[in-house]
N, CA, C and O atoms as a Tripos MOL2 file, in Angstrom:
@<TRIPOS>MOLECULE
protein
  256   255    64     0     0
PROTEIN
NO_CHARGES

@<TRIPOS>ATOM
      1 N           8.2090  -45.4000    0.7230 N.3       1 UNK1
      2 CA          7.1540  -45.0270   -0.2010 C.3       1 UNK1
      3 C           6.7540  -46.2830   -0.9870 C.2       1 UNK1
      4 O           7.6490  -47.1270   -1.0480 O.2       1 UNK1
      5 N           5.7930  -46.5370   -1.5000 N.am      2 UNK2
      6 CA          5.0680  -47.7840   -1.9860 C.3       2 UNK2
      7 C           5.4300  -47.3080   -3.4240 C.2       2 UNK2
      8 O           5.8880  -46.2000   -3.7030 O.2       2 UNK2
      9 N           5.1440  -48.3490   -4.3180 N.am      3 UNK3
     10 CA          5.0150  -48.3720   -5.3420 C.3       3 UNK3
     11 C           4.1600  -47.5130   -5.9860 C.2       3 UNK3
     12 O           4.8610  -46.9190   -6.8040 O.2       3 UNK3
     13 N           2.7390  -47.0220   -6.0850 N.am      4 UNK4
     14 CA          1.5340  -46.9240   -6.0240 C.3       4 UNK4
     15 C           1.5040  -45.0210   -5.7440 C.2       4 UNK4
     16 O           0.9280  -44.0920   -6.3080 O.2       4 UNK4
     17 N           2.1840  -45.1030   -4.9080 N.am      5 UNK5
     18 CA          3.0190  -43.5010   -4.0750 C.3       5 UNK5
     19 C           3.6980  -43.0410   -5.0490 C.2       5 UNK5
     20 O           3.3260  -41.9800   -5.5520 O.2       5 UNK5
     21 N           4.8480  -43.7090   -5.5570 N.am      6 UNK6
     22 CA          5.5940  -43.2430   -6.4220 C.3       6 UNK6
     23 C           5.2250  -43.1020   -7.5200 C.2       6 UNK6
     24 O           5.5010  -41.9980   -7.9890 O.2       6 UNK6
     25 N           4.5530  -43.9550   -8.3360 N.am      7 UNK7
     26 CA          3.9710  -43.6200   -9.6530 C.3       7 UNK7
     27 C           3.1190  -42.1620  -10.0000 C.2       7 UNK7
     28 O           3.2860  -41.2570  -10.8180 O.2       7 UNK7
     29 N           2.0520  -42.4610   -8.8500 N.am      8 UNK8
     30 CA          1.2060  -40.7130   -8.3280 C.3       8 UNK8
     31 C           2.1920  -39.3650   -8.1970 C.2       8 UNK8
     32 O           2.0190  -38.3060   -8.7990 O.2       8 UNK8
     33 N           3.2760  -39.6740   -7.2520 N.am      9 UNK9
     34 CA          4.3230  -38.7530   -7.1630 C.3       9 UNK9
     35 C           4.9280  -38.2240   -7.9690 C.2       9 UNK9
     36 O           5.2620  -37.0420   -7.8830 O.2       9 UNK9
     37 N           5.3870  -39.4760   -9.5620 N.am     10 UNK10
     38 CA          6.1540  -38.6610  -10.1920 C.3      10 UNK10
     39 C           5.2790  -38.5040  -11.4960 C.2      10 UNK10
     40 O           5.6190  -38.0810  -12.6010 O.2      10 UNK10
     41 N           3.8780  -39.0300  -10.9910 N.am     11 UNK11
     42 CA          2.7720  -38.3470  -12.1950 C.3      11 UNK11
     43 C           2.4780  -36.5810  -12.0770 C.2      11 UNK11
     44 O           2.4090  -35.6780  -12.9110 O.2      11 UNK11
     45 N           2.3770  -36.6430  -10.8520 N.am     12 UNK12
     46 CA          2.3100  -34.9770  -10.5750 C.3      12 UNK12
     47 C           2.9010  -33.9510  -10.4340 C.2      12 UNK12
     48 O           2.4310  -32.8480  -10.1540 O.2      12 UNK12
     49 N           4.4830  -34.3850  -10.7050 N.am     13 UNK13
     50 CA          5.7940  -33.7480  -11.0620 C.3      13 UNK13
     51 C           5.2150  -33.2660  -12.5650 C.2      13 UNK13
     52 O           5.0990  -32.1490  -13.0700 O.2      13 UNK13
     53 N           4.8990  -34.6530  -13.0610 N.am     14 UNK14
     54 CA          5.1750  -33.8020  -14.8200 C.3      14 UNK14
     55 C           3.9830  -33.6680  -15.4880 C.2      14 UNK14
     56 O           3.8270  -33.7330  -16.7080 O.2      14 UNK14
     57 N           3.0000  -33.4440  -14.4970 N.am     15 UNK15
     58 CA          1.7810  -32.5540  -14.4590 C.3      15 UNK15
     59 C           1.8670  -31.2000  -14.7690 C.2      15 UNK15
     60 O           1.6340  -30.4450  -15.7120 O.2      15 UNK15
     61 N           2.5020  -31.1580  -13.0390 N.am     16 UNK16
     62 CA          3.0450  -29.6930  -12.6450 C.3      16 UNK16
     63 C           3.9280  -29.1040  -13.6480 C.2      16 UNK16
     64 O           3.5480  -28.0360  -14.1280 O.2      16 UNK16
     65 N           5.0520  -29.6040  -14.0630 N.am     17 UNK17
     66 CA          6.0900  -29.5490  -15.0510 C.3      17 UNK17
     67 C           5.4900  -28.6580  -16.6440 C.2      17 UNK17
     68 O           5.7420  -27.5910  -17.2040 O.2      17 UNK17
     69 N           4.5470  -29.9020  -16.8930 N.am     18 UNK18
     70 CA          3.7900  -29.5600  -17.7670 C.3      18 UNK18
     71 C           3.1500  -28.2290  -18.0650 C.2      18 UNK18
     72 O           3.0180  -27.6300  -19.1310 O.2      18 UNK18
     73 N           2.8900  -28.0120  -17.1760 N.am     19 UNK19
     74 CA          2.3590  -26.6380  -16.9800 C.3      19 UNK19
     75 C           2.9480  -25.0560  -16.4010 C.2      19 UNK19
     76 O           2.2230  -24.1090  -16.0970 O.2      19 UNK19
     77 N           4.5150  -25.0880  -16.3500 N.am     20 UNK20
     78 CA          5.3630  -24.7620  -15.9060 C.3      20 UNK20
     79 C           6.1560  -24.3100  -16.9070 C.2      20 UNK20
     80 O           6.7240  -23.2190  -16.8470 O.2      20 UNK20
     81 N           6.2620  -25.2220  -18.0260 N.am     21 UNK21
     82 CA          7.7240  -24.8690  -18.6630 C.3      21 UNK21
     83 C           7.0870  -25.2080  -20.3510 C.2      21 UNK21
     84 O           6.0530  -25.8500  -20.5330 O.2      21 UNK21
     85 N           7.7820  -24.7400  -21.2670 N.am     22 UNK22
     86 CA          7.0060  -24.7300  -23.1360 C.3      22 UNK22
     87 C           7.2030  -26.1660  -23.5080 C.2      22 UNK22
     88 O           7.5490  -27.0230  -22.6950 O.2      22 UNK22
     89 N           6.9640  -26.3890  -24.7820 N.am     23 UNK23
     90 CA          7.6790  -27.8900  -25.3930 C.3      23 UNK23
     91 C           8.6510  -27.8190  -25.3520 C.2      23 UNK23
     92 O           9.2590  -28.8310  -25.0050 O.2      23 UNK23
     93 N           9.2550  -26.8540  -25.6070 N.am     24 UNK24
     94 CA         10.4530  -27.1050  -26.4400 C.3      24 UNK24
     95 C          11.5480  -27.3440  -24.9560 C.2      24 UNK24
     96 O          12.3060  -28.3140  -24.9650 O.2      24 UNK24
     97 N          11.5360  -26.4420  -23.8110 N.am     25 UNK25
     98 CA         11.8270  -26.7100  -22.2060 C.3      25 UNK25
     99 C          11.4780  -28.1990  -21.9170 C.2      25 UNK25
    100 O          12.4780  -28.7740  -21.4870 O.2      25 UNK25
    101 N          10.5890  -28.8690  -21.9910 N.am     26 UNK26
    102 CA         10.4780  -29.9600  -21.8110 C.3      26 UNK26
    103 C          10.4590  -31.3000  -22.3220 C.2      26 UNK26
    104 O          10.1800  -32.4480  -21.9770 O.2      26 UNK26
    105 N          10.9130  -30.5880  -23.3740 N.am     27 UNK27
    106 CA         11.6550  -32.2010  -24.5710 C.3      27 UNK27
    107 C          13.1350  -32.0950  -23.9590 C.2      27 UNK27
    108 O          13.5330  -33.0960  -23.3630 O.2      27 UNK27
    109 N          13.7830  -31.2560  -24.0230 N.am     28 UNK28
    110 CA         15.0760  -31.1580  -23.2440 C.3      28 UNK28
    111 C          14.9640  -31.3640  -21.5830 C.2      28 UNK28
    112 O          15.9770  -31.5420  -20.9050 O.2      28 UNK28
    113 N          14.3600  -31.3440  -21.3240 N.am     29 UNK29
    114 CA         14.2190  -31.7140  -19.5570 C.3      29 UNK29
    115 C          14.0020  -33.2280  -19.9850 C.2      29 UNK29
    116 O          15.0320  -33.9000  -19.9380 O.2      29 UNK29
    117 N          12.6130  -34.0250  -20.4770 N.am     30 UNK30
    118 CA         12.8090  -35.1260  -20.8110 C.3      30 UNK30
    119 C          13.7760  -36.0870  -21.2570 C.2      30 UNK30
    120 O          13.8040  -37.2700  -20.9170 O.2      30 UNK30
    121 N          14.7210  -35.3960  -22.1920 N.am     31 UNK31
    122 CA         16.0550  -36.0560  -22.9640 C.3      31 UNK31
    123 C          17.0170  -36.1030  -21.2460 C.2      31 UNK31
    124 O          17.4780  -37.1280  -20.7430 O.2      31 UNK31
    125 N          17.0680  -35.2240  -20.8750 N.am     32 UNK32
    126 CA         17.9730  -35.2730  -19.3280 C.3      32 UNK32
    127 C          17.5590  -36.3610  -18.4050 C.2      32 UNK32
    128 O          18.3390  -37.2060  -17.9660 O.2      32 UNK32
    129 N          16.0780  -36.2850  -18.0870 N.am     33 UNK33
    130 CA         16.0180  -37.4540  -17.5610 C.3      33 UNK33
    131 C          16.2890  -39.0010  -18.2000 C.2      33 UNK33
    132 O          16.6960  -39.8950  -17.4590 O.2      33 UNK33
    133 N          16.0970  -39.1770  -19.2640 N.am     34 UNK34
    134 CA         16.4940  -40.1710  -19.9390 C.3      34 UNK34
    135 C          17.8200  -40.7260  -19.8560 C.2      34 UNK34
    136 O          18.3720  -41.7970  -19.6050 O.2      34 UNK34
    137 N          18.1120  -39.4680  -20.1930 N.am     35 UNK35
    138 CA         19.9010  -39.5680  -20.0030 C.3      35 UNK35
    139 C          20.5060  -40.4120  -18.9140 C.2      35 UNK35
    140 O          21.3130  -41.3420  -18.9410 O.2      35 UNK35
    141 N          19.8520  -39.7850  -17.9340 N.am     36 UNK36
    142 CA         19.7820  -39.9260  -16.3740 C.3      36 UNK36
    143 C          19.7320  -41.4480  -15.9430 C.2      36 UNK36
    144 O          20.4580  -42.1170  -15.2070 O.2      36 UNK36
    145 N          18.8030  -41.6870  -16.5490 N.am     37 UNK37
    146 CA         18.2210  -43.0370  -16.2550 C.3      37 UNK37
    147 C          19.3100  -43.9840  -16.7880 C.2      37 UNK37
    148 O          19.9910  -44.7810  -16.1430 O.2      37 UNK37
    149 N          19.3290  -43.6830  -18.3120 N.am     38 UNK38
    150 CA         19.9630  -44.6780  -18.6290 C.3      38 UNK38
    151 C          21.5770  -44.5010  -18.7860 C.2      38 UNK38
    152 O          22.2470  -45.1960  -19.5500 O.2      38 UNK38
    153 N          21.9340  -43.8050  -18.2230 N.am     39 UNK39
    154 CA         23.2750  -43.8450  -17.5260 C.3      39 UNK39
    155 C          23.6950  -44.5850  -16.1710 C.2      39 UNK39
    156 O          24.7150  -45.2040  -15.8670 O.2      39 UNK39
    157 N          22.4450  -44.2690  -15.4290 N.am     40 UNK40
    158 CA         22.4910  -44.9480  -13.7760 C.3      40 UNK40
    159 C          22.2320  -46.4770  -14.0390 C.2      40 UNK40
    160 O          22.6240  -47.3880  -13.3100 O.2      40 UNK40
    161 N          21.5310  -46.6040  -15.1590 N.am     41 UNK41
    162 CA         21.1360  -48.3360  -15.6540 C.3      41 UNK41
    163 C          22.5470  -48.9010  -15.8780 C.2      41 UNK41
    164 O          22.8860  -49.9260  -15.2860 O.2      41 UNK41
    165 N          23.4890  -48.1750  -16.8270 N.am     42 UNK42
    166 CA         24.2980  -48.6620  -17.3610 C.3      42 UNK42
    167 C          25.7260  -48.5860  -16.0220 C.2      42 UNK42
    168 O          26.7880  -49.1620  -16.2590 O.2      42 UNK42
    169 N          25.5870  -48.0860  -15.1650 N.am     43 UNK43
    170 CA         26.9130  -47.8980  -13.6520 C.3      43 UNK43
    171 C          26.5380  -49.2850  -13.2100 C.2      43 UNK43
    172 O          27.3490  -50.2030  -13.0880 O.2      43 UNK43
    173 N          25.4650  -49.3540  -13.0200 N.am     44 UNK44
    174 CA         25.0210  -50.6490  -12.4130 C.3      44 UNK44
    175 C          24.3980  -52.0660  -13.3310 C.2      44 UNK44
    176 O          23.6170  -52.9740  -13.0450 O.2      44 UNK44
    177 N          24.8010  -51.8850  -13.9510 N.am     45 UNK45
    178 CA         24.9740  -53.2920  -15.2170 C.3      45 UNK45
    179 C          26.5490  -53.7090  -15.0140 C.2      45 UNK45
    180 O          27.0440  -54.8350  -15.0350 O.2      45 UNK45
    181 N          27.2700  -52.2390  -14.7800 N.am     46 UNK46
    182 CA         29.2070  -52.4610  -15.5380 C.3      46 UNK46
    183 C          29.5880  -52.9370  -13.6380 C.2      46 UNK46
    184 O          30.5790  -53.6430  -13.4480 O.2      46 UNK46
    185 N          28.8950  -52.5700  -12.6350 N.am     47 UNK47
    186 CA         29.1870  -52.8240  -11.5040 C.3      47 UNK47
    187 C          28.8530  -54.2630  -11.0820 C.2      47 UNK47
    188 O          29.5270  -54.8400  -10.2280 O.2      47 UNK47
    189 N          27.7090  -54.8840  -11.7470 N.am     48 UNK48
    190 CA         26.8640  -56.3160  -11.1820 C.3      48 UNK48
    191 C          27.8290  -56.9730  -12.0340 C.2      48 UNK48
    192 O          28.4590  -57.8660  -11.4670 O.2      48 UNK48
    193 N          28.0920  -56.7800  -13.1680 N.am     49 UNK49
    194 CA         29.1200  -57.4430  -14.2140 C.3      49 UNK49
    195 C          30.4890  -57.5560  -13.2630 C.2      49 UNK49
    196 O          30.8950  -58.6240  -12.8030 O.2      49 UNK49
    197 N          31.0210  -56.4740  -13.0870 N.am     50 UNK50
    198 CA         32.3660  -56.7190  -12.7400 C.3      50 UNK50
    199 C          32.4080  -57.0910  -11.3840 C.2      50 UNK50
    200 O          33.4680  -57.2970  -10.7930 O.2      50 UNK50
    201 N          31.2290  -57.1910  -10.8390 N.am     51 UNK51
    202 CA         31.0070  -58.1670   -9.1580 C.3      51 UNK51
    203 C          30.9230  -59.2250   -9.5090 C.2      51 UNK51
    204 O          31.4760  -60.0140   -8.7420 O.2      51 UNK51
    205 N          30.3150  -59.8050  -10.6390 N.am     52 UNK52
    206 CA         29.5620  -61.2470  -11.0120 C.3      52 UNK52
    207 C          30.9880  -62.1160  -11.1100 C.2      52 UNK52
    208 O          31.3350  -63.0360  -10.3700 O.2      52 UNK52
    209 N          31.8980  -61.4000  -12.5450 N.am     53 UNK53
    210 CA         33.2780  -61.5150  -12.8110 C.3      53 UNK53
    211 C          34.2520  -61.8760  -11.6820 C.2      53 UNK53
    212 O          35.0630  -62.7960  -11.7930 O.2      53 UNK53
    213 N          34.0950  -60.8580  -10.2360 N.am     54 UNK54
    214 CA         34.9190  -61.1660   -8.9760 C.3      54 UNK54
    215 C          34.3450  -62.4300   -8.8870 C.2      54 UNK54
    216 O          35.2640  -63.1960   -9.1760 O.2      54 UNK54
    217 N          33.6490  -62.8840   -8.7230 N.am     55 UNK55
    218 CA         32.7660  -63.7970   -7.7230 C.3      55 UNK55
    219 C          33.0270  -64.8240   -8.3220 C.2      55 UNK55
    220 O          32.9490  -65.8490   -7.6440 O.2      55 UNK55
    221 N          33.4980  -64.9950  -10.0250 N.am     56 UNK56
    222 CA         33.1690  -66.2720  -10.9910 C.3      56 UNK56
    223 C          34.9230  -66.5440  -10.3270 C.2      56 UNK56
    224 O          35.3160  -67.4560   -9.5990 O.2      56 UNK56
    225 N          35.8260  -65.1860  -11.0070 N.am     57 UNK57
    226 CA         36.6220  -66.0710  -10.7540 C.3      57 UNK57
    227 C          37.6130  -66.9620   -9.1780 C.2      57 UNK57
    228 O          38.5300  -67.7560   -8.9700 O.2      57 UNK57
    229 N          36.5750  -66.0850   -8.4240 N.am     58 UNK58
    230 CA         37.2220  -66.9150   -7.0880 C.3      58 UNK58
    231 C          36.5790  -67.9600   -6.9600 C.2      58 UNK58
    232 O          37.1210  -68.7360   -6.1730 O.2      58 UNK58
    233 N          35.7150  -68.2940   -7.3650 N.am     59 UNK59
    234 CA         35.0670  -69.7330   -7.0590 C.3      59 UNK59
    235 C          35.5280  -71.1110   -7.6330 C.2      59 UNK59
    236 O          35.3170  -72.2490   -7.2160 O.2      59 UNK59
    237 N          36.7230  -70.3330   -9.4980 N.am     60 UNK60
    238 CA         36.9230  -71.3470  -10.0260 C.3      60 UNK60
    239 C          38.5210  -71.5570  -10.2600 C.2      60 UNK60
    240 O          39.1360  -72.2430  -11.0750 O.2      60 UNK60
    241 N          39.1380  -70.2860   -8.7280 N.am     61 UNK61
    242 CA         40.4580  -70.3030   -9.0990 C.3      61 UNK61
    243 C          40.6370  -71.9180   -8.2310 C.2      61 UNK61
    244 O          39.8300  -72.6330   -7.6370 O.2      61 UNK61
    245 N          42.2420  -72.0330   -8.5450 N.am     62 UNK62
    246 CA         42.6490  -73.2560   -7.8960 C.3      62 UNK62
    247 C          43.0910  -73.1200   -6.3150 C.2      62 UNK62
    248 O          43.3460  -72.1260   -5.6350 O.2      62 UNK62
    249 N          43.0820  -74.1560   -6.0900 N.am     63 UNK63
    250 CA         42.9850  -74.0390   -4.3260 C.3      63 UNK63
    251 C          44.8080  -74.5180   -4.1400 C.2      63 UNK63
    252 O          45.5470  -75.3320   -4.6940 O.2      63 UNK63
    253 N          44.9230  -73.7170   -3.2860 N.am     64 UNK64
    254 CA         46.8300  -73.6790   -2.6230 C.3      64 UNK64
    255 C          47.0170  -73.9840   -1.3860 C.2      64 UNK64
    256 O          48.1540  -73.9810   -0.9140 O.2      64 UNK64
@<TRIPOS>BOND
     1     1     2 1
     2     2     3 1
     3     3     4 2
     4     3     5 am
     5     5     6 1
     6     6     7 1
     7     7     8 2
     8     7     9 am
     9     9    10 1
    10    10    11 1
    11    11    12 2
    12    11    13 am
    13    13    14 1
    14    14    15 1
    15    15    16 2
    16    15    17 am
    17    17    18 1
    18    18    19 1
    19    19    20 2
    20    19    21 am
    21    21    22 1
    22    22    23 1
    23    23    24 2
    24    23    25 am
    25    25    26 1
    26    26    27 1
    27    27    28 2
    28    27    29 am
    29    29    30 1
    30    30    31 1
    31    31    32 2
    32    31    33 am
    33    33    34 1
    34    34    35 1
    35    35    36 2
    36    35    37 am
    37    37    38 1
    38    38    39 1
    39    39    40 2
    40    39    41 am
    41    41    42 1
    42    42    43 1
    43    43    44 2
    44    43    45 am
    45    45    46 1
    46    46    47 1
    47    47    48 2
    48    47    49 am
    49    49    50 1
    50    50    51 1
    51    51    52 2
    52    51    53 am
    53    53    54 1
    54    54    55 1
    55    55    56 2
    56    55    57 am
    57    57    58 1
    58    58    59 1
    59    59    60 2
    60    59    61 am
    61    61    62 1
    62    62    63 1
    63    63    64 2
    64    63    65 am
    65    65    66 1
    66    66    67 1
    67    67    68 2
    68    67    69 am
    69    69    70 1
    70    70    71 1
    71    71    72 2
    72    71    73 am
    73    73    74 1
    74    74    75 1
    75    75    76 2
    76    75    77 am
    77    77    78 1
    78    78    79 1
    79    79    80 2
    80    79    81 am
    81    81    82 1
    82    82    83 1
    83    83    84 2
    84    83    85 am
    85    85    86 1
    86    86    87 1
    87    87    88 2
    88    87    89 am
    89    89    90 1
    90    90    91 1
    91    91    92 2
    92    91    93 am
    93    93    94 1
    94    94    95 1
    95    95    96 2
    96    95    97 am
    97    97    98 1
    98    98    99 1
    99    99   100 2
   100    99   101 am
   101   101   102 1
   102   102   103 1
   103   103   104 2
   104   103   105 am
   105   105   106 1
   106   106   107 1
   107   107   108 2
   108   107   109 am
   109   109   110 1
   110   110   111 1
   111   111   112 2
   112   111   113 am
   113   113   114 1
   114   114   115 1
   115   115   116 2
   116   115   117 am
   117   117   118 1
   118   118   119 1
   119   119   120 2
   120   119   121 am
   121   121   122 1
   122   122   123 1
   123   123   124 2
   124   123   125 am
   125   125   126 1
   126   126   127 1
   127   127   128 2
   128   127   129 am
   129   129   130 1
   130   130   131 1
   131   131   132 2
   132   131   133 am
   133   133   134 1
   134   134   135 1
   135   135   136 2
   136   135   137 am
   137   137   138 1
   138   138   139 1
   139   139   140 2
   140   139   141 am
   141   141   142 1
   142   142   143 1
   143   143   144 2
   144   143   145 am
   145   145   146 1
   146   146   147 1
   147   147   148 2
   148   147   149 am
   149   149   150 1
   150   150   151 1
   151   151   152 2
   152   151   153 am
   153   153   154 1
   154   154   155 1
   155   155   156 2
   156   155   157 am
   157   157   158 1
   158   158   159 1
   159   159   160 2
   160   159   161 am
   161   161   162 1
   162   162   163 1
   163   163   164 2
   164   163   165 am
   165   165   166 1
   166   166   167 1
   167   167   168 2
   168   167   169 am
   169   169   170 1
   170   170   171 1
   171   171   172 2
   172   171   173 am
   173   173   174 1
   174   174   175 1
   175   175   176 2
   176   175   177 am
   177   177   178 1
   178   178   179 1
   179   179   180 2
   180   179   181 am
   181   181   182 1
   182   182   183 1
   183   183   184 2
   184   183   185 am
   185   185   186 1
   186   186   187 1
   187   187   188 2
   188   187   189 am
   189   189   190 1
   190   190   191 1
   191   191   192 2
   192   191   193 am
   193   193   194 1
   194   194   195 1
   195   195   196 2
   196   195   197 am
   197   197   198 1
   198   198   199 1
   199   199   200 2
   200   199   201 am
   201   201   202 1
   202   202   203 1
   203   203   204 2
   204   203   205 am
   205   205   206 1
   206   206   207 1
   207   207   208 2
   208   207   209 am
   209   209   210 1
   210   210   211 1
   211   211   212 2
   212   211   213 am
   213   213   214 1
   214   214   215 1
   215   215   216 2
   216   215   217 am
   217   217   218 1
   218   218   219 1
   219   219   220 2
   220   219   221 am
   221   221   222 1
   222   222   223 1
   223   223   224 2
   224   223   225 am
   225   225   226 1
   226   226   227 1
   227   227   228 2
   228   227   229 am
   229   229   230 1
   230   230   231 1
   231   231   232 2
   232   231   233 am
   233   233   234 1
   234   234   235 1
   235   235   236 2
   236   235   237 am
   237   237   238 1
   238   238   239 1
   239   239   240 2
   240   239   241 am
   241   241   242 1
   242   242   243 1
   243   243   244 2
   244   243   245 am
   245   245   246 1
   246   246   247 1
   247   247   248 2
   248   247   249 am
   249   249   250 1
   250   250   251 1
   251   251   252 2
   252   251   253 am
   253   253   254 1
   254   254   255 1
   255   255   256 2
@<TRIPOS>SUBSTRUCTURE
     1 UNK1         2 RESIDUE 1 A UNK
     2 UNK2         6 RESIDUE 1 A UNK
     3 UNK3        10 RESIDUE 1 A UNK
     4 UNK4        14 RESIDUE 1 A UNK
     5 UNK5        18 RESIDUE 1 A UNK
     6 UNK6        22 RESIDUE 1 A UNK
     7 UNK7        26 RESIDUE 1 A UNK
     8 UNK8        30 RESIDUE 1 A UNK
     9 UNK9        34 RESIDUE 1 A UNK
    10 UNK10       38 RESIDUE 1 A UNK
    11 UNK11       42 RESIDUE 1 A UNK
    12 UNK12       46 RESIDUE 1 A UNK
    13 UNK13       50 RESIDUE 1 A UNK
    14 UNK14       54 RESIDUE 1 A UNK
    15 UNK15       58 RESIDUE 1 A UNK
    16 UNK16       62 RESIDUE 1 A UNK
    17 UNK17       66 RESIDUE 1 A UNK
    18 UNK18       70 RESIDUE 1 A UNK
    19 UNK19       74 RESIDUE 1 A UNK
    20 UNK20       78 RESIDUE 1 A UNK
    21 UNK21       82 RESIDUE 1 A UNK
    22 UNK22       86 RESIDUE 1 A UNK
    23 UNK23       90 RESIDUE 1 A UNK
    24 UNK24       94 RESIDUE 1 A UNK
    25 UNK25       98 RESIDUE 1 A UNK
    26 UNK26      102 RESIDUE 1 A UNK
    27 UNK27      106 RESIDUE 1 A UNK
    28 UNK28      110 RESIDUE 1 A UNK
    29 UNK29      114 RESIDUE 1 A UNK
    30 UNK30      118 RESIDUE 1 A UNK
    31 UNK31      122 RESIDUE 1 A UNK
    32 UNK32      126 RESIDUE 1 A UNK
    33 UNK33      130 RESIDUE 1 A UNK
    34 UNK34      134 RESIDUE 1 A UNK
    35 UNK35      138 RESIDUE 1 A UNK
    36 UNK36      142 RESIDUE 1 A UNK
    37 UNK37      146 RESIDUE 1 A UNK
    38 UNK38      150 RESIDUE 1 A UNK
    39 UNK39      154 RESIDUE 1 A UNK
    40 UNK40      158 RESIDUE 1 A UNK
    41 UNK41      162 RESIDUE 1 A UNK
    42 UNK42      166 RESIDUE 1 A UNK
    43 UNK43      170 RESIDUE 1 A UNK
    44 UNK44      174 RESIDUE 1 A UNK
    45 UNK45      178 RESIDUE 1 A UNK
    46 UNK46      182 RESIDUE 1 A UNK
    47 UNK47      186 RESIDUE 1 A UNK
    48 UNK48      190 RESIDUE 1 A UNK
    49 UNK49      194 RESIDUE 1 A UNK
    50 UNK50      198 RESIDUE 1 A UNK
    51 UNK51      202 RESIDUE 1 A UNK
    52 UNK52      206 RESIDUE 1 A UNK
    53 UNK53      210 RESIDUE 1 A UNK
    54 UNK54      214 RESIDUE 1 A UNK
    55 UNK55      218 RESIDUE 1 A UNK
    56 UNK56      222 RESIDUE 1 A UNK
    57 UNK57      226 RESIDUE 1 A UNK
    58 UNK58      230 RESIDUE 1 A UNK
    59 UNK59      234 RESIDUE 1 A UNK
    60 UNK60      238 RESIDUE 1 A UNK
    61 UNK61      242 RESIDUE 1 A UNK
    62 UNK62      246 RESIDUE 1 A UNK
    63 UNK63      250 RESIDUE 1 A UNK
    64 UNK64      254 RESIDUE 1 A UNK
């Protein structure tokens, strides 16, 4: 899917959404996705970190 695809795609989710469910349903659906997001941001910050960490220190252990 393109870039361009996806933006349209998940514009018409919360179109549809929109029209589907009250405010008050969709401030809490919103807070979830958020959640969402920035939980999956933060697995993969603590994962590139603790790969980066592998990687630093084999490069600067001493050689045997």
């Amino acid at each position: 899917m393109q870039s361009c695809e996806l933006v349209t795609f998940v514009t018409a989710v919360a179109c549809t959404m929109s029209q589907c469910y009250s405010e008050d349903e969709l401030a809490v659906i919103a807070a979830v996705f958020t959640q969402l997001g920035d939980t999956l941001t933060t697995i993969l910050a603590q994962e590139q970190l603790c790969s980066d960490d592998k990687a630093s220190n084999k490069s600067t252990a001493p050689l045997t």
